[in-house]
N, C-alpha and C positions, 0 to 999 in steps of 0.2 A: 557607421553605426553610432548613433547618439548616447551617452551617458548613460540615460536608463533603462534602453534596453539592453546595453552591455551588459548594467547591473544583473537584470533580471538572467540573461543568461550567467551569468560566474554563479548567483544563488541557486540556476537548475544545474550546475555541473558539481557544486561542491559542498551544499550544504544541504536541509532538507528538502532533496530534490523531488521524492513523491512521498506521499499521503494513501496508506492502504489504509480503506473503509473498515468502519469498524462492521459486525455481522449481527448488531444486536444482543448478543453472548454475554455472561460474565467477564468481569476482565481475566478472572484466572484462566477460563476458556480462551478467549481471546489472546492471550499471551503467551500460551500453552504451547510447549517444544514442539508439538502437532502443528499447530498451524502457525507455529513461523516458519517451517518447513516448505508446508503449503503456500505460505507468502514468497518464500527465498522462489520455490519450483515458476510460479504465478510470474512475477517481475522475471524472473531470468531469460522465461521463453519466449519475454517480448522485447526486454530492453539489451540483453547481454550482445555486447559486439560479436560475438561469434555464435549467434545461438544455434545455428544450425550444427555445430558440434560439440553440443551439449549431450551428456551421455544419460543414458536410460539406466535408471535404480532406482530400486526401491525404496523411497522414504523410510521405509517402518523398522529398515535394518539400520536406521541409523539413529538411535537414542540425542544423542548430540549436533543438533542442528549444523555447527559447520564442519562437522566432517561428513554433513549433505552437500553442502554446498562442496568444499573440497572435490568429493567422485564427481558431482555435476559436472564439474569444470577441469577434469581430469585431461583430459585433451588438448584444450590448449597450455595448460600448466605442464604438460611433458614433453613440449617442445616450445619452453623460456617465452610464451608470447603471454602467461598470466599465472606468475612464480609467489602463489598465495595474494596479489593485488586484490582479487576480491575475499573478502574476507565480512566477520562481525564483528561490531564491538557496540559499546551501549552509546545514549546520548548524552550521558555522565559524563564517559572520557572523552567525545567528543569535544563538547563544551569547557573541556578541563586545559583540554590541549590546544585547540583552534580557536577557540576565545578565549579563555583566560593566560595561556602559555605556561601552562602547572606540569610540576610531572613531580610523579612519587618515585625515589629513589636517592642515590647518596651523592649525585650530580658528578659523574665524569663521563665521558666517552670515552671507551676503549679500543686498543688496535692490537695488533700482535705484531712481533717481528721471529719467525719462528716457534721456540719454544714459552718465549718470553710477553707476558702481558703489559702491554704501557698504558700510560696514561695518556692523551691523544688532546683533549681538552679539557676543562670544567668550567663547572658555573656558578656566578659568586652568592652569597648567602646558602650553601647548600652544605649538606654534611661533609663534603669533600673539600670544599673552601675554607672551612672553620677548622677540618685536619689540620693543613698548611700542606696538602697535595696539591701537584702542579705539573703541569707539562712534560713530558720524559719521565718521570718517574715508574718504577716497576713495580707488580704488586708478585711477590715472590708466595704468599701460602695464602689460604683465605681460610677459617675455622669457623665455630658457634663460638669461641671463647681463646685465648690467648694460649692456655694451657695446652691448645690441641694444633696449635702452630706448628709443632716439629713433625706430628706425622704424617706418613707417607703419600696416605689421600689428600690432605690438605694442599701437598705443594702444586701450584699453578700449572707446574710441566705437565702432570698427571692429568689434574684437571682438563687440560685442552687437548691431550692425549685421549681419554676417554671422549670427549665431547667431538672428536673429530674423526676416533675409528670407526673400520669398513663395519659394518652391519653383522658380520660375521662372526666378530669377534665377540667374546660372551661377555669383555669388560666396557664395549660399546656403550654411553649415551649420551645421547643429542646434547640433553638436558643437562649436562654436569656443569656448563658455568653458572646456567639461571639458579639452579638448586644450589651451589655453593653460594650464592650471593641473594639468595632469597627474591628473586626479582618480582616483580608486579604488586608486593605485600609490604609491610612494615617490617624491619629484621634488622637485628644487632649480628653484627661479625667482627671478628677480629681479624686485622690483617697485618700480614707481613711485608714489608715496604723498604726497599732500596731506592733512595732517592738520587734525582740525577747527578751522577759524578763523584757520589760515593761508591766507596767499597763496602760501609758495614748497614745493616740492615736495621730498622724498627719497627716496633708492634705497637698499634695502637687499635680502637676500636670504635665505630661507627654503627648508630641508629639510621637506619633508610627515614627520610621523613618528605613532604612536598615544597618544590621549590620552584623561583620560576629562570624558563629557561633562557631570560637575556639572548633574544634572537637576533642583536645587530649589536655585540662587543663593541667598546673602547671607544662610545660615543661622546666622553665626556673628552677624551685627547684624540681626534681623529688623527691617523695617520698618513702623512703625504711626504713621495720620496723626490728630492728635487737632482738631476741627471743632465748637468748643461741646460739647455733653453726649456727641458722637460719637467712640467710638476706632476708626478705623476699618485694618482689619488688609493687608497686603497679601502675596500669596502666588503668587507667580510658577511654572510648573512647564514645564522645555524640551518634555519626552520622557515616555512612559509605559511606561518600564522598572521591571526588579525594585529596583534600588539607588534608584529615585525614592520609594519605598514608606517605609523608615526615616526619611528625609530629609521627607517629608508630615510625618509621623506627630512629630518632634521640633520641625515650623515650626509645627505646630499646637499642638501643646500650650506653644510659646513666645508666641503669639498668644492662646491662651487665658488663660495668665497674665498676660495683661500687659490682658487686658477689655477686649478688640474688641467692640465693638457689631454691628460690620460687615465685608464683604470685598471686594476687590478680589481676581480669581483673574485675572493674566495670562498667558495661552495663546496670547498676537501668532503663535508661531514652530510652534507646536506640530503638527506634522504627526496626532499619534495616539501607537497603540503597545498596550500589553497591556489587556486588558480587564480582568484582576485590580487591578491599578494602577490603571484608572480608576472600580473598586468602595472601593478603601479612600479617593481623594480624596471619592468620595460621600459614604461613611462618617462622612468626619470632615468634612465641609460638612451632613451632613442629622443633627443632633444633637435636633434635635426630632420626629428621625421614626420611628413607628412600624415594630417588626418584621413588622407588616404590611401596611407601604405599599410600592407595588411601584415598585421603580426603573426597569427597564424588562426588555419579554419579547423572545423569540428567534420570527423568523416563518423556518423552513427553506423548500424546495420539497417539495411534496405528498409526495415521498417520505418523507419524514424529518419531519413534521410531530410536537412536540412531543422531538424530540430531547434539547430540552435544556430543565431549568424554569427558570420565573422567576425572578428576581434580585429580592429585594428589600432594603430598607436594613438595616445593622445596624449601629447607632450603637459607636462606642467610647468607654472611659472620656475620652479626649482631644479629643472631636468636637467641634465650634463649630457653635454655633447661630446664626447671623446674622442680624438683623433683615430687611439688604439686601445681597443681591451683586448687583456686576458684574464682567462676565468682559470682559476684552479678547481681541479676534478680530483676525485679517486674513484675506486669502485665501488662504494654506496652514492656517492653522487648521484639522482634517481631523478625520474619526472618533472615534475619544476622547472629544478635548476638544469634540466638537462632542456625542456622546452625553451626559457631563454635564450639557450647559447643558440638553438635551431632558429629560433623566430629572428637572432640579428644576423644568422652567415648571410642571405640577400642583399642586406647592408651593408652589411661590412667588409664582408669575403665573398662579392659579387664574380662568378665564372670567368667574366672576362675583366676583371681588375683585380689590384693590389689585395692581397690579404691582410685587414688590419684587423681583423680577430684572429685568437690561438686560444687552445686549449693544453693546460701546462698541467703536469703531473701523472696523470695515467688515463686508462681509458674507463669513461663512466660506466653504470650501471646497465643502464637499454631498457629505459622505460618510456614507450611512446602514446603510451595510450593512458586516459582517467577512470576514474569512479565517478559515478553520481549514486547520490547515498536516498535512502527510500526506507520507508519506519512504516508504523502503524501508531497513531495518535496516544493510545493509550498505554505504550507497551514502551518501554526504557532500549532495549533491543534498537539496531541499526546496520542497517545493511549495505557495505561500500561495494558496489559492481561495478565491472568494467565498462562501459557501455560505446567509448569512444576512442576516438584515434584521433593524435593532433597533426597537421603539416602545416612546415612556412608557406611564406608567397613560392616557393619551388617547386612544391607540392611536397617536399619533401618529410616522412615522416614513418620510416621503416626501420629505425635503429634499436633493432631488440638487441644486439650485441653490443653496443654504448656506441656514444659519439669519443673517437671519430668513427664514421662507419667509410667505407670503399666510397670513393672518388671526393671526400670532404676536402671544402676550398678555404678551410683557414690552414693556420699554421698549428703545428704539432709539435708540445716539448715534453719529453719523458724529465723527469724529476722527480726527486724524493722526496716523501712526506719526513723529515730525518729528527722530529720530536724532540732536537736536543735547544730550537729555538722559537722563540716564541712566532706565533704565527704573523704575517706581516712586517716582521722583520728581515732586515736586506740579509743577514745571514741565513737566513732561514734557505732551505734548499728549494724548495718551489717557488717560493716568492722572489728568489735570486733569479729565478731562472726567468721569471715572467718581466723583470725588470732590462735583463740583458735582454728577451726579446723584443719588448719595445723600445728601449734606446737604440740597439743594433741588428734588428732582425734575426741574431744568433742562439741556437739552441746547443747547448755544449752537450748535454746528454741523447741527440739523435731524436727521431721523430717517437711519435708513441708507438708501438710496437701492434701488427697486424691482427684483428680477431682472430683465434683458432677453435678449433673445441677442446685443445689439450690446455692452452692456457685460461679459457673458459672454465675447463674442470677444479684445476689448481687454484685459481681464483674461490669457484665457490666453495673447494674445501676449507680453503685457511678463513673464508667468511661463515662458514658453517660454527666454527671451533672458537668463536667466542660473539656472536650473535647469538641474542634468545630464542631460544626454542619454540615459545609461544608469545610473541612478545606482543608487549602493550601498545596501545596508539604512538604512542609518545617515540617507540621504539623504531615502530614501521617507517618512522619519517627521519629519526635520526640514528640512523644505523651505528651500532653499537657503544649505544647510551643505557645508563645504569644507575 
């Protein structure tokens, strides 16, 4: 497949993929909660990958366009193959996040260990970098003002307590972290803060404001860990936006000079994001790969069958050839970064040879399928559907419970995300561990642990109890960012 119709397909799969007619109307008609209803009902019965189990309701019961969409799509959403992936948001946030790389908020991603809320990452110029917050740090109460730090609601226990019980319970809700932390808006809060390896606590106090989210860290010192005869490179990446694309492209060819044997690609936080972005990290990871080996193909619904051609590699003058990667994963690790790892096991971790791919840390998300996004010209409104399903050259591309899925031919390291060191450092517990499996094949923590639906469930509750409620673009893609 030649250069520009590649293009043309990544711009039908991720950006604005259809154009609904305008009807002649005023724009307030035309934009009107009515017929974007009628637009969401219109696209879904044609393009949605499962349309046939699309369910029957009533538009008029639903004042609020996506919780139209939401019942439409009730069916596959209630058995994990479309867990809110279709969804609305405007061409504002689009254009905020996917082209500009902005997000509004106090720049950290958060994780939980228990009771306890950490700090997981940040991003520099943002209100949480000028705090002097950082990695491992705890936020122990969250308030409107400092005063109201000591009570009872405010302590974070509570907080993820209420935000994480059963439905039954009358102090249930979803919402109690995004409302303590004012998310999606502009908000001053006071917080309580145990920084790492203290024992006493400070209160300090931050305005949410827009910052951008440095989607390829530590490119001005890249990191590379040298293991006997092995240089082995490491290449972190948050998000798969446009501004992440230059930023690959100058880490690579700073890793290539410097004679990386090997890689480390950590994806811990990475929700997904453009699928052009995640053809040029291929790119510049399959340096040994034929223009005619296929990355991976597009499976539509019968309607639209061959919609879009195959994807395959096309090596850059800056591409690294790696002997051995491993990718670090968690459980937001989503789409994207999950189609990477699928489109090199043919390569890398071929059936009948060596396994020189692994996936270190836990097991990802389980998302196999895209959006293509479809507006109306005059209308700020945008609409992300599912429409398709990706598979490597294996055909493989079923893993709604994460990679690994049953019969995966790389290698598997359980490891901790353990917060208390910086990421890409040899102490660090998953990157220790991605290190000891390339230089010696050995996984000290045992393989990743088998899908269940009980560790399924536990999984989504403790991602429930402090992921937003309603969360922003910015959010859908980098799970548990703030």
């Amino acid at each position: 497949m030649n250069r520009s119709n590649r293009t043309a397909a990544l711009l039908l799969a991720v950006l604005a993929a259809g154009a609904l007619a305008g009807c002649g109307t005023s724009k307030a008609s035309e934009c009107s909660a009515g017929q974007e209803k009628a637009d969401i009902h219109s696209v879904a019965t044609d393009w949605y990958l499962w349309k046939d189990e699309l369910a029957t309701v009533d538009a008029g019961a639903f004042d609020d366009p996506s919780a139209y969409l939401d019942a439409l799509t009730a069916g596959p959403r209630a058995d994990q193959r479309d867990r809110h992936f279709s969804y609305l948001t405007t061409k504002a946030a689009s254009a905020a996040f996917f082209d500009e790389g902005e997000n509004l908020g106090y720049g950290f991603g958060l994780d939980t260990r228990g009771t306890q809320l950490l700090v997981a990452q940040t991003f520099p110029a943002s209100p949480v970098s000028a705090a002097g917050l950082s990695r491992g740090d705890e936020l122990v109460a969250i308030a409107a003002e400092v005063a109201g730090l000591g009570a009872a609601e405010a302590q974070v226990s509570e907080i993820l307590r209420r935000a994480s019980a059963p439905a039954t319970d009358p102090t249930a809700d979803r919402a109690a972290l995004s409302k303590a932390l004012g998310s999606g808006q502009v908000s001053t809060r006071a917080f309580r803060v145990k920084k790492l390896g203290a024992t006493a606590t400070v209160d300090l106090t931050m305005t949410s404001a827009i910052y951008r989210l440095d989607p390829v860290p530590g490119l001005a010192a890249p990191t590379v860990h040298t293991v006997g005869d092995r240089r082995i490179g490491y290449l972190p990446l948050r998000s798969f936006i446009t501004p992440a694309e230059a930023d690959l492209r100058t880490l690579a060819a700073s890793l290539k000079a410097a004679g990386v044997t090997d890689l480390i690609v950590d994806l811990r936080y990475n929700g997904g994001g453009l699928l052009r972005t995640a053809n040029v990290l291929l790119d510049l990871l399959g340096g040994a790969r034929a223009a005619s080996d296929l990355a991976y193909d597009w499976k539509f619904n019968a309607a639209h069958a061959g919609a879009v051609s195959p994807v395959y590699f096309a090596p850059e003058g800056g591409s690294l050839s790696p002997t051995r990667v491993a990718f670090i994963q968690r459980g937001g690790s989503a789409s994207a970064s999950e189609l990477v790892v699928n489109a090199l096991l043919p390569y890398l971790a071929p059936a009948a040879g060596p396994a020189n791919l692994a996936i270190i840390g836990d097991r990802s998300y389980g998302k196999p399928v895209g959006q293509m996004f479809f507006d109306r010209p005059n209308c700020d409104w945008l609409l992300a559907l599912i429409t398709f399903r990706l598979v490597n050259a294996d055909g493989i591309g079923e893993y709604y419970q994460g990679l690994p899925y049953t019969g995966f031919p790389g290698a598997t390291c359980l490891a901790a995300d353990d917060l208390d060191h910086p990421q890409g450092s040899a102490d660090e517990a998953s990157t220790r561990a991605a290190l000891d499996w390339i230089t010696g094949g050995t996984c000290a923590g045992g393989p990743i642990l088998p899908a269940t639906p009980a560790l399924a469930a536990r999984r989504r509750l403790e991602r429930d109890a402090f992921e937003a409620s309603a969360p922003t673009l910015a959010q859908r893609q980098i799970p548990g960012l703030y």
